[in-house]
C-alpha positions as CSV (number, residue, x, y, z in Angstrom):
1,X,91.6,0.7,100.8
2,X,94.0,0.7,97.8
3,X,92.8,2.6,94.7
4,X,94.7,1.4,91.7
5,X,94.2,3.3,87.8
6,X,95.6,2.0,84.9
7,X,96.5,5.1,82.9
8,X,97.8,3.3,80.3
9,X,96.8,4.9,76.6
10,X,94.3,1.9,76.0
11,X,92.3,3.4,79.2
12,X,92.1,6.5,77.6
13,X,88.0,6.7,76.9
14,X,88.2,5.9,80.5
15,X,89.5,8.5,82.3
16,X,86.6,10.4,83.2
17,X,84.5,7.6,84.7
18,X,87.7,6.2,86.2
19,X,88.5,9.0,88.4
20,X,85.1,9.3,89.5
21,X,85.1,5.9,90.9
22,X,88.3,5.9,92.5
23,X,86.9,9.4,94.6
24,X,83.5,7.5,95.1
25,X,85.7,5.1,96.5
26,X,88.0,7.4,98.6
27,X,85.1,9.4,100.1
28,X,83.0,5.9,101.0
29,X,86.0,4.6,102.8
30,X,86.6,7.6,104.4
31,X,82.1,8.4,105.6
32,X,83.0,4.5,106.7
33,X,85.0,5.1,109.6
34,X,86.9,7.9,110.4
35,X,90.0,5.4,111.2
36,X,89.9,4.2,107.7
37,X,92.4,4.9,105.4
38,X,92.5,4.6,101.2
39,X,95.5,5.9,98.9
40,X,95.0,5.9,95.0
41,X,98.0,5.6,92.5
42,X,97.9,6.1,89.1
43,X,100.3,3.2,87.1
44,X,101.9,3.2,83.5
45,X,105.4,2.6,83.1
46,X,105.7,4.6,86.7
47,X,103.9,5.2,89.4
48,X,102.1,8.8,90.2
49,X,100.3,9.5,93.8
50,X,96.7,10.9,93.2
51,X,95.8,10.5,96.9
52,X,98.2,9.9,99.8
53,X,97.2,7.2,102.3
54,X,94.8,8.7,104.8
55,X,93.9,12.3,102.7
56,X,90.5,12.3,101.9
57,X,90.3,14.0,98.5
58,X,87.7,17.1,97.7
59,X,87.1,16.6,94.3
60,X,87.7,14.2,91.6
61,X,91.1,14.6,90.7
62,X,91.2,14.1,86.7
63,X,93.9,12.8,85.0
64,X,94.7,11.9,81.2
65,X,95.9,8.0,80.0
66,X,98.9,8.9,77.8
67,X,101.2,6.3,79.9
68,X,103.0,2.9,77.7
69,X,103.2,0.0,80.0
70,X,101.9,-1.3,83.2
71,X,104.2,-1.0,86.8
72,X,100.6,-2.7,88.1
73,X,103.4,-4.9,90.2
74,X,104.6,-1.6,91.7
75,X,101.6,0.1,92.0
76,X,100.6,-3.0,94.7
77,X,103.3,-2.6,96.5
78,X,103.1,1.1,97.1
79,X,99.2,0.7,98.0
80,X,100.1,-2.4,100.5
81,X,102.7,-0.9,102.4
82,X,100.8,2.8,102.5
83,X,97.1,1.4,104.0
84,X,98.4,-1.5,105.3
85,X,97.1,-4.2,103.1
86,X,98.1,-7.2,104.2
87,X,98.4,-6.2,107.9
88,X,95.3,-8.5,109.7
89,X,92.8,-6.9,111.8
90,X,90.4,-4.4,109.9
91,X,88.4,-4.6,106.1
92,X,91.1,-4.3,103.7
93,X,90.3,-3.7,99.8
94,X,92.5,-3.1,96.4
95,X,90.5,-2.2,94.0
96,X,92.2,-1.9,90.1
97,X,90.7,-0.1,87.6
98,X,92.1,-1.4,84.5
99,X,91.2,-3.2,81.4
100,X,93.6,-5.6,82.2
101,X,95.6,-5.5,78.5
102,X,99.1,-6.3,79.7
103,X,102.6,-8.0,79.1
104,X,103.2,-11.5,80.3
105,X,105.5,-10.4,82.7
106,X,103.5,-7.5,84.1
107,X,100.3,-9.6,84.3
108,X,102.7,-12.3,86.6
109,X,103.8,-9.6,88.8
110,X,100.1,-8.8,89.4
111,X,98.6,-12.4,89.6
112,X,101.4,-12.9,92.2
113,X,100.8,-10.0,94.2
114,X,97.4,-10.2,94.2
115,X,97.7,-13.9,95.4
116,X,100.0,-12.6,98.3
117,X,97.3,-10.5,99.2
118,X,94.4,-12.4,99.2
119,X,96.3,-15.4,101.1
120,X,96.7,-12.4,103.9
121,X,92.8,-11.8,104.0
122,X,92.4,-8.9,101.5
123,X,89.3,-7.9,100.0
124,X,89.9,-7.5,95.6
125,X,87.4,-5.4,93.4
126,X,88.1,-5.3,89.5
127,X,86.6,-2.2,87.8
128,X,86.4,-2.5,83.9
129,X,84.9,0.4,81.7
130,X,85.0,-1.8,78.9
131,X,83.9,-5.3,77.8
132,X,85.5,-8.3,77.9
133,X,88.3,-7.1,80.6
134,X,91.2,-9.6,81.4
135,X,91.5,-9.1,84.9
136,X,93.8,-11.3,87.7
137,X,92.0,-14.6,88.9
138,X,90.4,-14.7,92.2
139,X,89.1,-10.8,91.9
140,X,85.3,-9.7,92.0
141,X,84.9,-8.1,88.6
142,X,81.9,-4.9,87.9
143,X,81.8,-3.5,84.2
144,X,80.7,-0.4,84.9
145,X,78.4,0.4,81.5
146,X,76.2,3.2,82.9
147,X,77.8,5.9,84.6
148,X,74.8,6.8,86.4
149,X,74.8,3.3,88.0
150,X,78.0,3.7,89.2
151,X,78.1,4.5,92.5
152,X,75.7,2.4,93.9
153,X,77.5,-0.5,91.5
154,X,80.8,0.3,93.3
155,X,79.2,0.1,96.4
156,X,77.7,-2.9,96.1
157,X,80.3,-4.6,94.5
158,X,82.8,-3.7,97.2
159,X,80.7,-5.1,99.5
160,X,80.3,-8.5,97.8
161,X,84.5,-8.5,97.4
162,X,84.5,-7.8,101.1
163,X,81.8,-10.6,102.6
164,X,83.6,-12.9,100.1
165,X,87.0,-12.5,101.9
């Protein structure tokens, strides 16, 4: 599993419930199967490792949303080629947590790699903490609106991105 956050500054009301859901996500992967693997990387302008591929973290790790622009192209790459994304033969998941507010040319380096992706067999999860969220086509989209919710949301939703793959 891929973890993606969009610390951009128009995530910024986000950041608590974001990096709760990306460690909800970590330790699920991990209580799993103890083959699976996740990584999370935090995007802007550049890319920052929260979680390296395969380290299950202990606690939430919190981060601020202070970033201007959105590497979300880069941010794919780095999660594909860490976890294996694209290689066939297990469940495989991205999941981006992101409004989805970005430049024409960032959002075409997304669409394209998430395209790549899915054409390889790979599970997509949207997470917005906001309405009306632009995200890439072909992805399962969960507005998360009640934090208390949240990780049985997650779960589910993950679930309905993977059977739909």
């Amino acid at each position: 599993m891929g973890i993606a956050v969009d610390v951009s500054c128009s995530m910024g009301a986000a950041t608590g419930p974001i990096a709760s859901a990306a460690w909800i996500l970590a330790r699920a992967c991990a209580l799993t199967d103890p083959e699976a693997r996740s990584a999370t990387v935090a995007y802007g302008r550049s890319l920052n490792p929260i979680t390296a591929p395969g380290r299950v973290p202990k606690k939430v790790t919190e981060f601020d949303a202070t970033a201007t622009g959105h590497d979300i192209g880069g941010a794919i790459d780095a999660l594909a080629a860490g976890v294996g994304l694209a290689r066939p033969g297990a469940a495989r998941l991205l999941v981006i947590a992101s409004d989805g507010y970005y430049r024409n040319e960032e959002r075409a380096a997304g669409t394209a790699r998430v395209a790549r992706l899915r054409a390889a067999g790979c599970a997509m999860l949207w997470l917005a903490f906001a309405p009306d969220p632009t995200p890439f086509p072909g992805i399962t989209v969960l507005e998360l609106t009640d934090p208390a919710q949240a990780a049985t949301a997650i779960g589910q939703a993950a679930t309905r991105a993977l059977a739909a793959t």
